[in-house]
N, C-alpha and C positions, 0 to 999 in steps of 0.2 A: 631351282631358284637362282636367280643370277646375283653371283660373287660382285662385291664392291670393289673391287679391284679385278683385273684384266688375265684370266686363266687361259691355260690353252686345251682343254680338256669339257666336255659336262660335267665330269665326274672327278674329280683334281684328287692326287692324292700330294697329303704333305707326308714332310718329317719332322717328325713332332721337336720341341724345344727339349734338349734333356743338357740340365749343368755337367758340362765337363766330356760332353760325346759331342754334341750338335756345334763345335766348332768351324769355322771356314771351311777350312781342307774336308771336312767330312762333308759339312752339305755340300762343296761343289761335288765330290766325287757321287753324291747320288742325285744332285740333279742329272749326272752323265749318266748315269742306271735310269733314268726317268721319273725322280721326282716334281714332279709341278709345280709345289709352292715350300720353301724352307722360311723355318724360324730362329730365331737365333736360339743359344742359351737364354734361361731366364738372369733379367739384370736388373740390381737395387736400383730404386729413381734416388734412391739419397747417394748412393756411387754416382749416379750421372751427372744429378744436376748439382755438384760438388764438384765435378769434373777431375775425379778419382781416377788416374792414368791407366791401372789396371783394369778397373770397367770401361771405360774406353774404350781402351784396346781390344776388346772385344766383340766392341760395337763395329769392326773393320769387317766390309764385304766387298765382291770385285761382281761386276757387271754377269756374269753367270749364273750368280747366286740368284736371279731376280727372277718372278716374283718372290720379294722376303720380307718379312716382319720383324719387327723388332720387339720380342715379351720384354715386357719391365714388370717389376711386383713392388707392393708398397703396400701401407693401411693409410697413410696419410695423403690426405686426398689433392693438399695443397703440393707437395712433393710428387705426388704422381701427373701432377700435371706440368708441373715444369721441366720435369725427365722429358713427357711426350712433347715439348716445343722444343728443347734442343735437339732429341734425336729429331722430329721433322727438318729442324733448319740446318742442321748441320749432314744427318745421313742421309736423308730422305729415301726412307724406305716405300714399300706401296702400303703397309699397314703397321698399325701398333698393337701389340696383344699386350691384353690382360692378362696375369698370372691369379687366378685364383682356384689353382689346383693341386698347387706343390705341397707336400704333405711331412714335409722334413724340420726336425722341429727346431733347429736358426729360425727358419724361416716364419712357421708358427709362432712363436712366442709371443714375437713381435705383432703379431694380430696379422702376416703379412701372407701371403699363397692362399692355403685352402682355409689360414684360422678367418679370415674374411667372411667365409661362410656361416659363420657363428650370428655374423650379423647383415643382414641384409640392405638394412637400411646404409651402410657404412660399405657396400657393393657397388648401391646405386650411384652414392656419391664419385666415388673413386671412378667408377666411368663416366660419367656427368663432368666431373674435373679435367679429366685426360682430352674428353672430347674437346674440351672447349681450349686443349691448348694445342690444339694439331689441327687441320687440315682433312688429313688422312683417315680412313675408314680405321676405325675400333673394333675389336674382336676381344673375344676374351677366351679361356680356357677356364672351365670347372671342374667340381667332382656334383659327383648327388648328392651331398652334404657332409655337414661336419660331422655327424654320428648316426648312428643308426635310428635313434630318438630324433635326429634331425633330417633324416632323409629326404628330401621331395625336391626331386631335378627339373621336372615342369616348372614349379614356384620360381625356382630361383632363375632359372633359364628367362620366366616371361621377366621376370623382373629384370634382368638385365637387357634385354630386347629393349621393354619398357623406358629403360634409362639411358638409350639410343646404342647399344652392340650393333655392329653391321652383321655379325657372322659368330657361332657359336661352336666350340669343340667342347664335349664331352667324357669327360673319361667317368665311365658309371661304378666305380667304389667309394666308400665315404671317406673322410680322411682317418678315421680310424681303423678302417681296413691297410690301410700303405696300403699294399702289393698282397694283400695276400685272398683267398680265395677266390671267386672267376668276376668279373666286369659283367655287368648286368647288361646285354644288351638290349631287353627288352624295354629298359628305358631311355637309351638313346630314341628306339624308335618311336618313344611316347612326346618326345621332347622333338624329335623330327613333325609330327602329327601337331603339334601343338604351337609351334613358332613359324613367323612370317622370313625368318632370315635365314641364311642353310647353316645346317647343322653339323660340324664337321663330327664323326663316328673315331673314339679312340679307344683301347683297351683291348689285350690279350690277343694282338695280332702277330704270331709266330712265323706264319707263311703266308704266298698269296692265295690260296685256298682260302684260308681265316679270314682275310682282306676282303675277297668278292662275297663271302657269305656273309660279314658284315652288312656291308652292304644294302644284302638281298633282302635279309632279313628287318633288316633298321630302315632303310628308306633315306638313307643319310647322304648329305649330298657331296660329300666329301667324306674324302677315308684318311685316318691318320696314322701313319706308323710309327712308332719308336722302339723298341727295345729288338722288334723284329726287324730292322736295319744293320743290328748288331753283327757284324762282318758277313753281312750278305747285303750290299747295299742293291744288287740285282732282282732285290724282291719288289724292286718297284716295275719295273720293266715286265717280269712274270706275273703281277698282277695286271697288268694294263692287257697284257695278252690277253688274260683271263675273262675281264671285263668286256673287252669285242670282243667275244668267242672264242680266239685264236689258242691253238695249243703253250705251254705253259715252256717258255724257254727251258732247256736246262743250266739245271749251274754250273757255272767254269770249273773243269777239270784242275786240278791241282796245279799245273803250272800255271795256268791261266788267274788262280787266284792268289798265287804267289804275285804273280805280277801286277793285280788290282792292289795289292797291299802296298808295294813299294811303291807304285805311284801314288797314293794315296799318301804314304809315310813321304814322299820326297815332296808333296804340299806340307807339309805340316813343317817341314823341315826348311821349309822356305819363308814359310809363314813367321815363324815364331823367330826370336833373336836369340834364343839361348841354342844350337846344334843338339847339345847333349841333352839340357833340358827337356828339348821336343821331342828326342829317343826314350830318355825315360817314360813320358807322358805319354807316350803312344804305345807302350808295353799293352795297354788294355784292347786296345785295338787290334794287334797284332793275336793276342789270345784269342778272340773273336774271330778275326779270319780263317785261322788253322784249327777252329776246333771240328773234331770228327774226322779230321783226317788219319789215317793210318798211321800209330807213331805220336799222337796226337800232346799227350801228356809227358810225354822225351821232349819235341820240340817245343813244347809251351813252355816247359823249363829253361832250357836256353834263349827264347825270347826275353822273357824277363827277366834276363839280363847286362841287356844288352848296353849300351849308352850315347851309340853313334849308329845312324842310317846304314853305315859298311857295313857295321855287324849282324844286322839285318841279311843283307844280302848275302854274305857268309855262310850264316845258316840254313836260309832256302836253299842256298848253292850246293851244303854240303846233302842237307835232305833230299835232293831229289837227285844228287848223285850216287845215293847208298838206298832209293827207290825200291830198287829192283828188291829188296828184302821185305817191302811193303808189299801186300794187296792191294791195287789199284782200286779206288773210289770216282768216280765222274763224279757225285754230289754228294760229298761228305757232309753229314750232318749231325750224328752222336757223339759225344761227347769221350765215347771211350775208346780203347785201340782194337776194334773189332777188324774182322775179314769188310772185304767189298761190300759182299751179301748181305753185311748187318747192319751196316754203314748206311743210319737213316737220318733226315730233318731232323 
């Protein structure tokens, strides 16, 4: 199904919008891993169209980042549509996404992410609104409902379709689930079989293995990563292999992902006005990187707590100079300080 906005791929994968990860510095550093399409963080329309400095300022992308979306969330249909004419006129992104998936309960209360769900009729509206204040192709994110009594992701999928979405992501838990037991993928692909717009595939994507089986098995015409991004932004690139046949890159050897991180940390570090600030804030990041390396739980200690990019540099410098008392890893992936051998995704 062709994308309402200009991919370079058949099969696009994004990175999904997640508060507090999906910052600038990160999504450029995996469009450079080979993300196709990035979303920002999700952002209040009553922060934007209030022109709240610090929603703003988040609103900030550099020509790299493109193709990108801008997710806003809101329950007020008049507010969600004014957020979407000034991010148009002022960022102009290639799309605006809908938030109606976030499951965190600020966000809920206020009727606002996945509590939307609750009512559909008040779904329709808020993309109805939004469309009519932008230009730009509409997308939204879901779950399969507010509760298990409320479940049914076709419904709500046609009806947003119905209420003009260009393009739909799925993530298949209800909002009472958060995160917890597995994403239903059976019904993405129910909601892929069922809708004229494509469907982008999210949920419980670890590895690019996870990715192409999505996929295969969903019919989904877009693959969405988020938390499996999480200091392997090269899972995009290893999925794309994956998808043309081609063998599955390996992941960067330990210095090689020391050195993704500081680059990564020295956007961030650029990015933000506060130095110290963007050290602290990036402690989670840096934990992501290094986990499963040999040593793993030593140096994630000293990461957090760091307070400047140097000190950064410091610690890989010193870790890979006292190596030699490690077990070499090419693709650290466990979480604990095991030998090479046991050192898995």
């Amino acid at each position: 199904m062709p994308f309402p906005f200009a991919v370079r791929e058949d099969i696009p994968l994004y990175l999904a919008p997640m508060a507090g990860v999906s910052e600038s510095p990160f999504r450029r550093i995996c469009r450079r891993f080979g993300a196709d399409v990035v979303v920002t963080e999700f952002l209040s329309a009553e922060g934007i169209r209030r022109e709240n400095p610090a929603t703003l300022d988040k609103l900030r992308f550099g020509p790299d980042e493109r193709p990108i979306g801008v997710q806003i969330f809101g329950a007020d249909p008049t507010a969600m549509g004014d957020a979407a004419r000034l991010v148009t006129e002022v960022f102009e992104p290639e799309f605006i996404d809908i938030n109606f998936g976030c499951p965190v309960k600020k966000v809920v209360r206020r009727n606002g992410g996945s509590g939307c769900l609750k009512d559909l009729s008040l779904v329709e509206s808020v993309i109805k609104s939004v469309s009519a204040g932008t230009h730009l192709p509409v997308t939204v994110k879901i779950r399969s409902g507010w509760s298990e009594e409320m479940r049914d992701p076709v419904t709500i999928a046609l009806r947003c379709q119905d209420a003009g979405a260009k393009a739909l992501a799925l993530h298949p838990r209800t909002r009472t689930q958060m995160y917890s037991g597995s994403a239903r993928w059976e019904e993405i692909a129910a909601v892929s079989a069922a809708l004229e717009i494509p469907v982008i595939g999210n949920g419980d994507i670890k590895t690019a293995e996870d990715a192409v089986r999505m996929q295969r098995e969903t019919g989904c015409a877009a693959i969405m990563i988020a938390r499996g991004s999480f200091g392997q932004p090269w899972i995009f690139d290893q999925t794309r292999a994956l998808l043309e046949g081609k063998s599955k890159p390996e992941a960067p050897v330990i210095e090689e992902r020391f050195a993704i991180a500081l680059e990564h940390a020295r956007m961030a570090e650029e990015y933000e006005a506060d130095p110290r600030g963007a050290a602290i804030e990036f402690r989670k990041h840096l934990g992501w990187y290094v986990k499963g390396v040999p040593g793993s739980a030593e140096l994630r200690k000293k990461l957090h707590a760091v307070v400047s990019l140097g000190e950064v540099e410091d610690v890989f410098a010193a870790y890979l100079a006292e190596s030699a008392r490690y077990p070499r890893a090419s693709s650290p992936e466990s979480d604990e300080d095991l030998s090479a051998s046991q050192v898995a995704a």
